[in-house]
C-alpha angles and dihedrals in degrees: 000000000000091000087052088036096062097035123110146197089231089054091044088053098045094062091039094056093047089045088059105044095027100224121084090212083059090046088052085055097047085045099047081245151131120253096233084046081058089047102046087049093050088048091044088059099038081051089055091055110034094235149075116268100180125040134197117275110200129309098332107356137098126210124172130272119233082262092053088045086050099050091035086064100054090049089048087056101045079043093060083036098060081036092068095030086062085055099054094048088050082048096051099041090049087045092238084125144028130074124289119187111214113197116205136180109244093243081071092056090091093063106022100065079064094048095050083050090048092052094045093059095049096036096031082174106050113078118224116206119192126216120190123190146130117277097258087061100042087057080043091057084043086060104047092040085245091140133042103208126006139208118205139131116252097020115233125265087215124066089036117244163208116211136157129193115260105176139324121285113203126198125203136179102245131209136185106250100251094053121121086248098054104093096028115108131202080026106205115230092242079064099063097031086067088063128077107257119224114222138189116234119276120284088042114133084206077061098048090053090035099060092030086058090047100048099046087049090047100042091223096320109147120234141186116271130180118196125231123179104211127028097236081064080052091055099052095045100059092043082059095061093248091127146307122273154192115251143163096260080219078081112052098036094122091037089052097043092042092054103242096115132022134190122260104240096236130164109252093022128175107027111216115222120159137238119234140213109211149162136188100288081223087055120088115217097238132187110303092021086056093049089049092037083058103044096057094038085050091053087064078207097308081141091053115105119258128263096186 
């Protein structure tokens, strides 16, 4: 440990500049030296190791030992090492590298997985690592600093946040084809209360609109409700005939334009809510949060599903 502890990088590059001219008075000029500071570096290090590291090559030149070979190799490679470890800093300051968590609700998982495959092309070394969850957990992962940056529809009032707008997110009733209500249009709500009403668990944002919704069209009336824990369940479930239900129309887009499922025609539908792009207010964006932050703000939902 002595030998590692004394060595330095002006004395390693010292023998290798003299091993590769050659001359240690053209290793002085490559160094910005003096030719005896080249020397009393070379001796220094020979000193270290109790042995010669450079002999002489004819009648003037120098050329390295097998100790100074030896010792030359291991400098070439920490010298790649702190090489690519100064590009990873750069990379990390600029944002170009590093690991962002991007929580997002589980209506988004039928557009986020594109949009991680869309930032890794564009950021290979950034790693993008994907959350899902239902609203009530992703404020949950805000809170415990669990996640770096969110996408979800109405922000949360706590944790406080920053959030800016990234597309609209439309919500719709929807009905198998073949339903009574298929073919009605300017629906009553008396119409739709006296159906059961499909629901997401609780802690859904898709629940809260949609009971809010409910409850302002019916005035308090109480209606049947069945409860379903994912929106592909939903799905199924409406196809089957168990009920109608509110959902974000970014979920049912093949199932519309397939046919298996229709809108209820519905005054006020849909209703038009946004998706947002946020972070924690007492979290600066930093380096590779304030890439990805960028990039998605930058797509204005390009990567949303279609309601067209």
């Amino acid at each position: 440990m002595k030998r590692l502890s004394a060595l330095t990088f002006k004395q390693l590059r010292a023998l290798d500049a003299v091993a590769r001219t050659g001359s240690i008075s053209h290793a002085a000029e490559e160094l910005g030296l003096t030719a005896p500071a080249v020397h009393s570096q070379l001796k220094a290090l020979e000193d270290n190791f109790g042995c010669a590291l450079l002999s002489r090559k004819g009648q003037t030149g120098f050329e390295s030992t097998a100790e100074g070979e030896a010792l030359l190799t291991a400098f070439h490679r920490a010298q790649s090492g702190f090489e690519l470890a100064i590009h990873r800093i750069d990379g990390l300051q600029k944002g170009f590298t590093g690991t962002v968590i991007l929580g997002v609700v589980s209506t988004g998982k039928y557009f986020a997985p594109g949009l991680v495959a869309r930032l890794r092309e564009v950021y290979p070394d950034i790693e993008i690592v994907l959350r899902i969850g239902n609203r009530t957990s992703i404020i949950s992962a805000l809170h415990e600093s669990a996640i770096d940056l969110a996408i979800m529809g109405r922000p949360p009032r706590d944790p406080p946040v920053v959030a800016v707008p990234i597309g609209e997110h439309p919500h719709v009733l929807i009905a198998p084809p073949g339903h009574r209500l298929a073919r009605a249009t300017n629906l009553r709500p008396e119409d739709l209360l006296s159906e059961t009403i499909i629901m997401r668990e609780p802690g859904s944002g898709t629940r809260i609109l949609a009971t809010r919704y409910l409850d302002r069209i019916g005035e308090g009336r109480p209606y049947e409700t069945t409860e379903m824990g994912s929106n592909e369940t939903i799905k199924q479930a409406v196809i089957a005939g168990l009920g109608i239900a509110m959902i974000s129309q970014h979920t049912v887009t093949e199932e519309l334009k397939a046919g298996r499922l229709i809108t209820l025609d519905v005054p006020g539908l849909p209703i038009m809510r946004h998706w947002f792009l946020l972070h924690r207010e007492d979290h600066a964006l930093t380096g590779a949060m304030r890439t990805v932050w960028n990039f998605i703000d930058a797509e204005k939902g390009s990567f949303l599903p279609s309601t067209v």
